[in-house]
N, C-alpha and C positions, 0 to 999 in steps of 0.2 A: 537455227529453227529447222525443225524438220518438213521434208519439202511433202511429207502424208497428215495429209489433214483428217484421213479415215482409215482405219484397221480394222479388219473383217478375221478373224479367229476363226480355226475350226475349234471341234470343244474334243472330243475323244484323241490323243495323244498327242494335243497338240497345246491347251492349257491344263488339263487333265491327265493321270494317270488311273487307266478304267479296264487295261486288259484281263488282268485278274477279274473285275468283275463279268465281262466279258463272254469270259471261259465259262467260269462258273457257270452263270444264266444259260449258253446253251446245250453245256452239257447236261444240267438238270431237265433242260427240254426235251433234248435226245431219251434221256432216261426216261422220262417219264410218259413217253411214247413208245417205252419197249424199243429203240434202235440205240443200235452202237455210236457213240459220240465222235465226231473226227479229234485229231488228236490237237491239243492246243495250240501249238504252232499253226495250222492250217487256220482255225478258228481265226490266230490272230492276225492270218495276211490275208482276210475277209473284210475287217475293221475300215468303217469311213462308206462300205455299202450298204441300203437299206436292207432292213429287214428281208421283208418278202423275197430279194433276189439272192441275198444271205443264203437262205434256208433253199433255195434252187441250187446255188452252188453248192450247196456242203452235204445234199442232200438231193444228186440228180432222177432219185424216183419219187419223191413227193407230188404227190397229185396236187394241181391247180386250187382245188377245191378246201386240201384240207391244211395250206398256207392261212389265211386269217386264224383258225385254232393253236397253230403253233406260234403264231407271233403272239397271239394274246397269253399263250403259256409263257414264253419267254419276258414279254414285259412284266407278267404276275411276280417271277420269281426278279426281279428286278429290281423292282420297286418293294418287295420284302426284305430281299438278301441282296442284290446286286448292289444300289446304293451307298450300302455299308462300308465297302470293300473301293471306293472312289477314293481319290487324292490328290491334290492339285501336285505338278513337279514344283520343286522349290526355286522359289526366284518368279515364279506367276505372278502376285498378288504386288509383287513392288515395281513389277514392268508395269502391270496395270496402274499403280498408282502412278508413275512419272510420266505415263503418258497422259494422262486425265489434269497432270499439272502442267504439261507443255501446250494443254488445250485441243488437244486429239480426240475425237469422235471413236468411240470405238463399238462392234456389231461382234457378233457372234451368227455364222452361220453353218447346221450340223447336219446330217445325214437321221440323225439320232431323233425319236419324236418329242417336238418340240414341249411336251409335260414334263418329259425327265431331265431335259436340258434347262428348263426356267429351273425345277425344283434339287438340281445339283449345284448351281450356281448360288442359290439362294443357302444349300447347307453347305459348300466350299464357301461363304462369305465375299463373294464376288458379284454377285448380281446388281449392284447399282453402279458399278463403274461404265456397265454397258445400256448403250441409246440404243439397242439394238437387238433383239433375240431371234434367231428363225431357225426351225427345225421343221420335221416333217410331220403335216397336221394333216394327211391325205388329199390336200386338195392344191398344195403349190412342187412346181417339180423341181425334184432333185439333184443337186450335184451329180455328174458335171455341168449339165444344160444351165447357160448361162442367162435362162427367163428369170430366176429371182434377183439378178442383178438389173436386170431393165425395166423389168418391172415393178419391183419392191424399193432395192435398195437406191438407184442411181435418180428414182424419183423425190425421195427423202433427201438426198442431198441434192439440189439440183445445182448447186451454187461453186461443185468440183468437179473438175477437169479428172478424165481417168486415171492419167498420170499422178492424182495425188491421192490415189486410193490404193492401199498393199493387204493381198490376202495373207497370211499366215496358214499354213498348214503341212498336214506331216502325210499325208499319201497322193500317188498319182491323181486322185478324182478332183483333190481340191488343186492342184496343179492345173488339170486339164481348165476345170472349174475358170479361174482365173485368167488362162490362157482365151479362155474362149469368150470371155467379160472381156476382155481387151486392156489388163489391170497386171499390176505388176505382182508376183508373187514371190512371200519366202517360204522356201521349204524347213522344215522344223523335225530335222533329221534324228533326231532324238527321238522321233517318235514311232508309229508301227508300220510307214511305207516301204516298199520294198525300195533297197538304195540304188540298184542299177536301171528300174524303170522309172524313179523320179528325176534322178539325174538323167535321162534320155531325155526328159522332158523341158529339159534346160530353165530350173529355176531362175529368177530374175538374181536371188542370194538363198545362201544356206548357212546353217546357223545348227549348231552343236547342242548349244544350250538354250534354254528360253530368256535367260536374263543377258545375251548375245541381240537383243533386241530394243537394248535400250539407245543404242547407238543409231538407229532408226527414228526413234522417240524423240532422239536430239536434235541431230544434226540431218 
């Protein structure tokens, strides 16, 4: 039996494969604001940060002001084109399953706002496996700060000890994230975090593949 009674998932590279989409979406936004788009790579060692500090980084003279029009460009082209371009990595959908038959709780929490995260889950064919959805709706904070774990999630389960809660995820923020929840975390190295600032970070385990995960599920 496995000694986690609750799995907390990030969703972008972590049960998902969403960089292509990613790209796309803010290159379209760069375009369509007349500036030069940073180059895809950079775009994708962004990935797991909110929007609004996104568009600060990849774009350090963006006035203050004119941040909410560009994220609303970017979610538009998103939710038209972005979505399309989503796909779980193979082997998600059966880790999910074995762990929902070992009796595991399992949460989803994303950087990503939480509309597109209900509504990707729901066309990836995944959204009732999870007791659990959170993304960012403007009004709860963000990975890393560890408020939605004391707040939200740890009041939900009241009945688990931290030690039987493990994050999942594939860059430092959900790292930190977990570290700072006081919760065990695996890094999901497969996915877009950078590999010498997450290993600094000393994951609890690291995992290659996602179906590397069933073994947690288990035992």
């Amino acid at each position: 039996m496995s000694k986690y009674k609750l799995i907390i998932f990030d969703f972008d590279g972590t049960l998902a494969i969403t960089h292509k989409a990613i790209v796309f979406c803010f290159t379209k936004t760069f375009e369509s604001f007349n500036v030069t788009p940073p180059a895809a790579d950079i775009i994708i060692g962004t990935i797991g940060i909110n929007l609004p500090n996104t568009f600060k980084i990849l774009h350090p003279a963006i006035a203050e002001s004119a941040i909410p029009e560009w994220v609303e460009t970017y979610r538009s082209y998103y939710r038209t084109e972005g979505e399309k371009q989503v796909d779980l990595f193979r082997g998600t959908k059966q880790v999910l399953q074995l762990a929902r038959k070992s009796g595991l709780s399992l949460g989803v929490f994303s950087n990503k706002h939480v509309s597109f995260v209900n509504s990707l889950l729901q066309k990836l064919k995944i959204h009732s496996f999870f007791d659990l959805i959170l993304g960012d709706n403007g009004e709860i904070i963000m990975k890393p700060s560890p408020a939605v774990f004391n707040s939200i999630i740890k009041p939900l389960f009241p009945e688990l000890d931290n030690s039987q809660i493990l994050m999942v995820g594939d860059t430092a923020i959900d790292l930190l994230f977990a570290k700072n929840a006081g919760i065990d975390v695996c890094w999901a190295a497969y996915g877009y975090g950078d590999r010498a600032q997450c290993l600094a970070l000393e994951p609890t385990f690291a995992i290659d593949d996602i179906s590397e995960l069933a073994v947690f599920v288990q035992h």
